[in-house]
C-alpha positions as CSV (number, residue, x, y, z in Angstrom):
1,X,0.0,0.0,0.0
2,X,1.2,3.2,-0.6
3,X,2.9,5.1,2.1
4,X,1.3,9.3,2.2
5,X,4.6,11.2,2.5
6,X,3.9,14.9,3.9
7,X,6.2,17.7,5.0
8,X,6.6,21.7,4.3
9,X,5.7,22.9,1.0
10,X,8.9,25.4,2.2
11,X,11.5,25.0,4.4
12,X,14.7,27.1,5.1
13,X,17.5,26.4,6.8
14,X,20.3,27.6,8.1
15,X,22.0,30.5,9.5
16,X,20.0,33.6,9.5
17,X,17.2,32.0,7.5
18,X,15.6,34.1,9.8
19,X,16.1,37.6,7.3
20,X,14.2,35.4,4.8
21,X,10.8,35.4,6.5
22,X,9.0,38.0,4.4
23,X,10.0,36.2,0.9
24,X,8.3,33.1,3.0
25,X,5.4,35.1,3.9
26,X,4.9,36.3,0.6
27,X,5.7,32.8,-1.0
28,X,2.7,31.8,1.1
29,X,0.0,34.7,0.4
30,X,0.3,35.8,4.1
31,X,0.1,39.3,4.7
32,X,-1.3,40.1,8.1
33,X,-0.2,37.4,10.7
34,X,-0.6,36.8,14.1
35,X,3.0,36.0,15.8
36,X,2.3,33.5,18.8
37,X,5.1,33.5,21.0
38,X,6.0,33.7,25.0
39,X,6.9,36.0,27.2
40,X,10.7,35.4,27.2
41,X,11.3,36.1,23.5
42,X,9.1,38.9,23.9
43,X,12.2,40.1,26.9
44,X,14.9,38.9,24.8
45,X,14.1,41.3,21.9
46,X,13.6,38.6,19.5
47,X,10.3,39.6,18.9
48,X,11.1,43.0,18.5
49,X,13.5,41.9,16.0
50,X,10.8,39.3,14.3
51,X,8.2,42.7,14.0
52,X,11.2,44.9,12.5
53,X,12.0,42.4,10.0
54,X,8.5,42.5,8.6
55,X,7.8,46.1,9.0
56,X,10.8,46.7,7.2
57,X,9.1,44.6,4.3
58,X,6.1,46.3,4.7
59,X,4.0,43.4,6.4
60,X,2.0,44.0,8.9
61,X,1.8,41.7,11.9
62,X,0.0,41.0,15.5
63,X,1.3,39.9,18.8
64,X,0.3,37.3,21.1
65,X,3.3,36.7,23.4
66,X,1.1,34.7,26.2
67,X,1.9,30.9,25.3
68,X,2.0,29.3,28.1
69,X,4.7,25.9,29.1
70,X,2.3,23.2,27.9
71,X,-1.0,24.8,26.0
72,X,-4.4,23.6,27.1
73,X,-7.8,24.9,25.1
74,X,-8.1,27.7,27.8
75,X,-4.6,28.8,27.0
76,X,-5.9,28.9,23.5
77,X,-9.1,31.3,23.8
78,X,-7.0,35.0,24.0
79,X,-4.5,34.0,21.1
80,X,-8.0,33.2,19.2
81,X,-9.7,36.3,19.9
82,X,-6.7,38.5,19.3
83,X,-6.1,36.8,15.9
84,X,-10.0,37.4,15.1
85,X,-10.0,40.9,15.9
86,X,-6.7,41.9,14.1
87,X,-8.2,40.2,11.1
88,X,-5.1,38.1,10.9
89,X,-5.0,36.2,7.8
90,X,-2.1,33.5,8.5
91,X,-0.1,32.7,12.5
92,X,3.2,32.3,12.5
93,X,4.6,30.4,15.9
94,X,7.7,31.5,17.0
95,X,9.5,29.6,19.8
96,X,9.7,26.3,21.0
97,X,7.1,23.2,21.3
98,X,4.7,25.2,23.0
99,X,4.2,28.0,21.0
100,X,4.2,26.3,17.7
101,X,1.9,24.0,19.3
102,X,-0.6,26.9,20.5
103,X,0.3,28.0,16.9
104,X,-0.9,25.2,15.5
105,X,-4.1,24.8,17.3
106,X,-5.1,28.7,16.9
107,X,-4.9,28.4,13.3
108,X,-7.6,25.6,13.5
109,X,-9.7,27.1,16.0
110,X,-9.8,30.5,15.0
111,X,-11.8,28.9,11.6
112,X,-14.4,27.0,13.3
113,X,-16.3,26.7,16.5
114,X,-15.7,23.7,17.3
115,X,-13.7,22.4,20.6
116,X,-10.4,21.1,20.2
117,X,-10.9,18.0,21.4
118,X,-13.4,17.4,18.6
119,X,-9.9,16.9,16.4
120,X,-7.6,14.8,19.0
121,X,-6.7,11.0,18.0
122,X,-8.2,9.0,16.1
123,X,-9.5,12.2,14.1
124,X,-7.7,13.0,11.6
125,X,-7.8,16.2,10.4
126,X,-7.5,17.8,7.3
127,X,-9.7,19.9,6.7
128,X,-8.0,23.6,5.2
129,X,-6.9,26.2,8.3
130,X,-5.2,29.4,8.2
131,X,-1.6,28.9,7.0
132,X,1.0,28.7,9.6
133,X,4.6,29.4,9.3
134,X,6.9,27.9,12.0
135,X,9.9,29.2,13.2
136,X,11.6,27.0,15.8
137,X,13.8,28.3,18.9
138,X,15.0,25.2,20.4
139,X,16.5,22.0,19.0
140,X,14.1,19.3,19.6
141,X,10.3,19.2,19.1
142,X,10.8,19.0,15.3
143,X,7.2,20.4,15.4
144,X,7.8,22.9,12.1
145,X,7.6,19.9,10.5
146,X,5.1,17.6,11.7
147,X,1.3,17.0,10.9
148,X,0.3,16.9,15.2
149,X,0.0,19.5,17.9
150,X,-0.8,18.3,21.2
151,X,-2.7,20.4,23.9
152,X,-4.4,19.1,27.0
153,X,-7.9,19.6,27.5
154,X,-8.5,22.2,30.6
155,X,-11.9,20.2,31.7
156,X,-10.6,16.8,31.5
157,X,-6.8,17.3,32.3
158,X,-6.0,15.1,29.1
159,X,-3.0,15.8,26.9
160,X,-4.2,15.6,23.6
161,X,-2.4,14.4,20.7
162,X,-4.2,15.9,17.3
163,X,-3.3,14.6,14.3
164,X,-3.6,15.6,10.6
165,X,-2.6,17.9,7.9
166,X,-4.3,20.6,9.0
167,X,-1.9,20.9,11.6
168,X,1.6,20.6,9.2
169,X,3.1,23.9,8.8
170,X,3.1,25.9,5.1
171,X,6.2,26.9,5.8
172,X,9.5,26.4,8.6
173,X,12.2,28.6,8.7
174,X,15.1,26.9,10.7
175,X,17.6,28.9,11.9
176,X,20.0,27.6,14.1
177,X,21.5,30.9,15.5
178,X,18.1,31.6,17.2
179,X,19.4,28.5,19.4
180,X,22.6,29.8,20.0
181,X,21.6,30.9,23.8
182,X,19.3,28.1,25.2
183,X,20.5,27.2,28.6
184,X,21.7,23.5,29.1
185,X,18.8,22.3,30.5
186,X,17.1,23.0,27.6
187,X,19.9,22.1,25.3
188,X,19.8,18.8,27.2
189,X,15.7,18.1,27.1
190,X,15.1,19.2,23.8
191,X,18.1,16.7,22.6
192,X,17.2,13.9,23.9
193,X,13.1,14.7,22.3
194,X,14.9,14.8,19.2
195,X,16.5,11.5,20.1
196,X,13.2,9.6,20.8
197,X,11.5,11.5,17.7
198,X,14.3,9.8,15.5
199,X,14.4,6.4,17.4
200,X,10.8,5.8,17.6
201,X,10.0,6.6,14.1
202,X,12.4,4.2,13.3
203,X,11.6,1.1,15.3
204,X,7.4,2.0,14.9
205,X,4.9,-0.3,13.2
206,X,4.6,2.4,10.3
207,X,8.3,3.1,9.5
208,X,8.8,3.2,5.9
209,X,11.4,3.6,3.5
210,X,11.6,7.5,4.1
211,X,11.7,8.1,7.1
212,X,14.2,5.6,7.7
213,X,16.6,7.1,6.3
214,X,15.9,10.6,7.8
215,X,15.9,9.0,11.1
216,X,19.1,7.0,10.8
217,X,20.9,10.5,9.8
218,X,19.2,12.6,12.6
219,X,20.5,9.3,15.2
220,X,23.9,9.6,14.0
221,X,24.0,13.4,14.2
222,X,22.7,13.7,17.7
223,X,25.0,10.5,18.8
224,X,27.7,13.2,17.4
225,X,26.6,16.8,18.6
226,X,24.7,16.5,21.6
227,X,27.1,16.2,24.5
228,X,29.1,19.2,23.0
229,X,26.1,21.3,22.5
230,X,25.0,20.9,26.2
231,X,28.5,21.2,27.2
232,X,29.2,24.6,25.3
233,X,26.1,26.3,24.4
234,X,28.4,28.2,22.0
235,X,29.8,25.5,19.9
236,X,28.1,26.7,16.8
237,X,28.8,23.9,14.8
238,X,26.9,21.4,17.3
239,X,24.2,24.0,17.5
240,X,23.6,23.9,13.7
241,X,24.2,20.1,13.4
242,X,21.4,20.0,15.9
243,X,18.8,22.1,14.5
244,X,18.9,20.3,11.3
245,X,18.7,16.9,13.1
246,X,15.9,17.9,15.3
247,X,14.0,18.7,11.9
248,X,15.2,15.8,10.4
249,X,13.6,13.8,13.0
250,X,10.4,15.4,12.9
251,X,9.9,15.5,9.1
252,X,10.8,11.5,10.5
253,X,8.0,10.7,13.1
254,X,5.3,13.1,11.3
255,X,5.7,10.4,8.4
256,X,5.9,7.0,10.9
257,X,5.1,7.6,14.2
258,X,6.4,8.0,17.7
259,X,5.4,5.2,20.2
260,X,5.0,4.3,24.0
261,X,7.5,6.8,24.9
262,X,5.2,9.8,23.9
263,X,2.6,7.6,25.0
264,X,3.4,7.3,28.5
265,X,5.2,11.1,28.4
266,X,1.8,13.0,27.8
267,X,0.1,12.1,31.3
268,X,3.6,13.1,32.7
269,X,3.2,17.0,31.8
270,X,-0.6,16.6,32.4
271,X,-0.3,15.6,35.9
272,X,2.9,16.6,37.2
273,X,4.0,19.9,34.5
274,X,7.3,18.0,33.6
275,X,7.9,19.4,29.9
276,X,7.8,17.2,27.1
277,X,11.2,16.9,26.8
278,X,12.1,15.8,30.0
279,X,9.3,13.0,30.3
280,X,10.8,11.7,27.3
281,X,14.1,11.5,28.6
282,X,12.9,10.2,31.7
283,X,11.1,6.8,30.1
284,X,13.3,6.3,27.4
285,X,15.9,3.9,28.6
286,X,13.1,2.2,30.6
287,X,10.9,1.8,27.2
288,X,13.9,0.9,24.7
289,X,14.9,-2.2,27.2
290,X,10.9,-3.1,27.1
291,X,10.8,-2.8,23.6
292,X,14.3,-4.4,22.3
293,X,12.3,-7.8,21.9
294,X,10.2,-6.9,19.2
295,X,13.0,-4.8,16.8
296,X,16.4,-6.0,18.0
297,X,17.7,-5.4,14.5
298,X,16.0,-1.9,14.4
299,X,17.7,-0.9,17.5
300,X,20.7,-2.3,16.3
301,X,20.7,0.2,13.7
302,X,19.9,2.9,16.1
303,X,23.2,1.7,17.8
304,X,25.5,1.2,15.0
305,X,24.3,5.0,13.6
306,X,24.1,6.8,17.4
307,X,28.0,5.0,17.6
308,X,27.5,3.2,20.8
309,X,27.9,0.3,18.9
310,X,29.8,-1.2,15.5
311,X,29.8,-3.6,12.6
312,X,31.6,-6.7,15.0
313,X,28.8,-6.8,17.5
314,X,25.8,-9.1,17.2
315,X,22.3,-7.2,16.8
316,X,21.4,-8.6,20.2
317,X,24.5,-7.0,21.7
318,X,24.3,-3.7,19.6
319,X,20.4,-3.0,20.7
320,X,21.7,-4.0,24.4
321,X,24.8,-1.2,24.1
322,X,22.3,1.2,23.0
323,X,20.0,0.8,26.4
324,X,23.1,0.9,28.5
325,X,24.3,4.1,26.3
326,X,20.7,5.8,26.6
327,X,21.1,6.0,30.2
328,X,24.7,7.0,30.0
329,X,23.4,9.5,28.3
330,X,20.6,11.0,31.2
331,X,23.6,10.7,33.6
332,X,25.7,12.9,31.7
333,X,23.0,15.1,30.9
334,X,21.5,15.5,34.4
335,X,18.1,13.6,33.7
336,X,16.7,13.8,37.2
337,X,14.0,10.7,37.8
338,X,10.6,12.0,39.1
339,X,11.1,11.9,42.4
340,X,14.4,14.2,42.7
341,X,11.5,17.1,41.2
342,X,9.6,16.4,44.5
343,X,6.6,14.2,43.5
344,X,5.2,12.6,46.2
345,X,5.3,8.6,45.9
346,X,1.7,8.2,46.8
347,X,0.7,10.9,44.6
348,X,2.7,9.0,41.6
349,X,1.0,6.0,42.7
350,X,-2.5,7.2,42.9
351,X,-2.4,8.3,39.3
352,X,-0.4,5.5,38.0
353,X,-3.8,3.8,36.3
354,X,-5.3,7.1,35.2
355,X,-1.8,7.8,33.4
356,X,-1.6,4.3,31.9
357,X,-5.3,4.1,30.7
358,X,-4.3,8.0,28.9
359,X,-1.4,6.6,27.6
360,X,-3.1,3.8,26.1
361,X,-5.9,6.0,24.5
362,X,-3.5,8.2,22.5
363,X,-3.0,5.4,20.1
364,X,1.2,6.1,20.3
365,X,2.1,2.2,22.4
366,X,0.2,0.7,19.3
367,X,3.0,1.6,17.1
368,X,5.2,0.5,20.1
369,X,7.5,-2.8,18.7
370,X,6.0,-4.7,22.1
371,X,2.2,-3.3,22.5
372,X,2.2,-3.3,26.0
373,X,-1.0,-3.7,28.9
374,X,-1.9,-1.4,31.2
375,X,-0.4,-3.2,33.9
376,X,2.8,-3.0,31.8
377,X,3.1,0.6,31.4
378,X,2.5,0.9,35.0
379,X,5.2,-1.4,35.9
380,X,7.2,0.9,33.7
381,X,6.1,3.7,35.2
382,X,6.9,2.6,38.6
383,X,10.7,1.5,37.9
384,X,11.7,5.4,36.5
385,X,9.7,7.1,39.4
């Protein structure tokens, strides 16, 4: 059966892309949009610079600068009505997962009247939206390239995954530069995302020709790059190779799939505000050793291309050096484990079925090489606490 192959209709990259965005906008039919971003760009003077950069090509734009760390739909209600009454005619989201996420969802919402979770998983939806152009601040979500957003729903406390091409980006201009000054927590959290993205499209039940091949490149890049990029946040040339592997790895997963990982992250940062990237990092090791039974060879791969493992060793011993690598990896990196952020054990344990069944419902363990039970991802869930 054929294999739907989706990304950008335009993407650039590299350094100072950034001076490009009018040509983009124009490329695009955009002429008014609505620049959803945070608070801390705003403070930075990045959005100051974003604004210049289009007045000075005669475009005129809106500000929405309230994004907050992990959207839910109420988060999304101001950036709606501010786009409606500017008569924006295209969003552009500007910053890391959260914002292009918010982006994302805005530019659905702000065409229907709908509720959001009218569009999560199993819906997919394609239905045409306002056209969104993604800028990206952080290495890692690979979200200016990917057909999802996920928000969680302020009633129900459920993180959402939506799905479909209404939610892939027009346009995503990736320039690394705009990275240059992430702190190493960040640099750290959004890495290892871009990790998962890469190794979970790759081992999932829909991996494909295609995105194998973006997937093995973005593995080997960040096996390269992403201890000296949290170790020197000015190492420019880890910075860029990065950025383009965090793409890499989105354009990767939007075309496969993640898997349990994401899963099992989601109800992490519903429940307990960890960020995305961090709940990733957390369950990662913990997941790959679950899951090395049904893709040895495909984690092999992931080892032989990461470099924590070579030609000489056996798959079985390759997909085992990549477990023992992966949490190398958090220790060198600082991964704390939920309980050294101060979450009670009997909270943890109170929600561990509520998290599992959520987990479950978002359709990502599916795709998982081993589909676990619910009992499974709980037992999972209790060895990273």
């Amino acid at each position: 059966m054929p294999t739907l192959i989706a990304l950008p209709r335009i993407l650039r990259i590299g350094a100072n892309a950034l001076a490009e965005l009018p040509a983009v906008l124009t490329d695009t039919g955009c002429r008014r949009p609505l620049i959803v971003t945070d608070a801390f760009l705003t403070s930075t003077g990045a959005v100051a610079r974003v604004v210049e950069l289009l007045a000075e090509a005669g475009i005129d734009c809106t500000v929405f600068d309230d994004v907050v760390p992990d959207p839910t739909t109420e988060s999304l209600g101001p950036a709606i009505a501010r786009l409606r009454a500017s008569g924006c005619d295209g969003v552009i989201g500007f910053g890391g997962g959260s914002s292009l996420d918010t982006a994302k969802a805005v530019a659905l919402l702000a065409t229907t009247e709908r509720p959001l979770r009218d569009f999560k998983a199993p819906a997919q939806t394609d239905e045409p939206l306002l056209p969104i152009v993604a800028i990206p601040t952080t290495a890692g979500s690979g979200s200016e390239a990917t057909r999802f957003t996920v928000v969680t729903d302020s009633q129900s406390g459920e993180k959402m995954l939506c799905p479909g091409l209404a939610f892939l980006p027009i346009a995503a201009v990736v320039d690394y530069t705009l990275t240059m000054t992430m702190p190493a927590r960040l640099t750290a959290d959004t890495g290892i995302d871009a990790l998962t993205h890469a190794v979970e499209a790759y081992v999932s039940a829909q991996a494909n020709s295609f995105s194998d091949g973006l997937a093995l490149a973005a593995i080997a890049t960040i096996g390269r790059y992403l201890r000296r990029a949290y170790a020197d946040g000015s190492d420019a040339e880890a910075r860029e190779h990065m950025m383009l592997a965090s793409t890499q790895a989105g354009i990767a997963f939007s075309n496969s799939s993640v898997a349990l990982v994401h899963g099992m992250s989601r109800p992490l940062g519903a429940h307990f505000h960890i960020s995305h990237g961090l709940s990733n990092a957390m369950l990662f090791p913990a997941v790959a050793e679950f899951s090395l039974g049904g893709a040895t060879a495909r984690y092999a791969d992931c080892a032989r291309a990461y470099g924590a493992a070579d030609a000489a060793d056996s798959d079985l011993a390759a997909a085992g050096k990549f477990v023992e690598e992966l949490r190398r990896l958090n220790q060198d990196l600082a991964v704390p484990a939920p309980h050294e952020l101060g979450i009670a054990p009997d909270d943890w344990t109170r929600l561990l079925s509520t998290m599992s069944e959520q987990a479950l419902a978002s359709g990502s363990p599916q795709n998982n090489p081993v589909v676990p039970s619910a009992d499974q991802i709980c037992a999972i869930y209790r060895a990273i606490y």
